[in-house]
C-alpha positions in Angstrom: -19.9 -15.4 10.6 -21.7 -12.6 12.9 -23.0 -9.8 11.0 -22.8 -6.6 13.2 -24.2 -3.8 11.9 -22.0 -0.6 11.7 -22.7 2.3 14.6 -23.3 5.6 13.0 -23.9 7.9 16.2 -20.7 9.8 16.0 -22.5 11.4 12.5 -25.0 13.4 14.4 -21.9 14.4 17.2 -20.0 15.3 14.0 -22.8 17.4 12.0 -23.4 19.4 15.1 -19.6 20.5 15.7 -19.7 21.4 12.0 -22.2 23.6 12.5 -21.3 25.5 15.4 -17.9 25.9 13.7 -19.8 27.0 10.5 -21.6 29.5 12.6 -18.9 31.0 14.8 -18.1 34.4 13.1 -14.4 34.1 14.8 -13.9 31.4 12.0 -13.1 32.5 8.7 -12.6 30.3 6.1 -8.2 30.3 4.8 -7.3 31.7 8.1 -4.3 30.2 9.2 -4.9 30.6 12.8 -7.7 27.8 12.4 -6.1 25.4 9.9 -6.0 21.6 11.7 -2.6 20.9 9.8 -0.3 23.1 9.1 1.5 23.0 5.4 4.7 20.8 5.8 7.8 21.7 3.6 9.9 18.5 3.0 13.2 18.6 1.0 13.2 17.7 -2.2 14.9 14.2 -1.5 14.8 12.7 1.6 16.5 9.2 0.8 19.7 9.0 2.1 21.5 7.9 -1.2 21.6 9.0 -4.7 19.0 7.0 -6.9 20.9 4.2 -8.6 21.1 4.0 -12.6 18.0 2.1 -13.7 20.1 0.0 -17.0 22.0 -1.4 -13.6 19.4 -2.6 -12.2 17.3 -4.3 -14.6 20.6 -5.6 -15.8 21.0 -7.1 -12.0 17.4 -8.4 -11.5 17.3 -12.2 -11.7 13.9 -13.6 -12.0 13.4 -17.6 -11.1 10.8 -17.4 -13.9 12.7 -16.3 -16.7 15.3 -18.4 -17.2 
């Protein structure tokens, strides 16, 4: 086994655009205009079937173990 020590350089790269971002008046914090990921709206179900009836399906499951 080689032991290669992790590379932290992107941290300073990373602090720096945090700071700039955190002083840039333009950017206020909630604005929408600035959010990375917008809010997704799903359906409520997106499985294709209804869920089956769960007394089925215990009453269906075979187990090599029980016996």
């Amino acid at each position: 086994k080689l032991y290669e020590p992790t590379k932290q350089d992107f941290r300073k790269d990373l602090v720096q655009q945090v700071i700039l971002r955190r002083l840039d008046k333009n950017v206020t914090l909630g604005d929408k205009v600035f959010q990375i990921h917008p809010p997704i709206n799903l359906p409520a179900n997106i499985a294709p079937t209804p869920k089956p009836n769960k007394d089925n399906l215990v009453a269906q499951h075979t187990s090599r173990f029980r016996k």
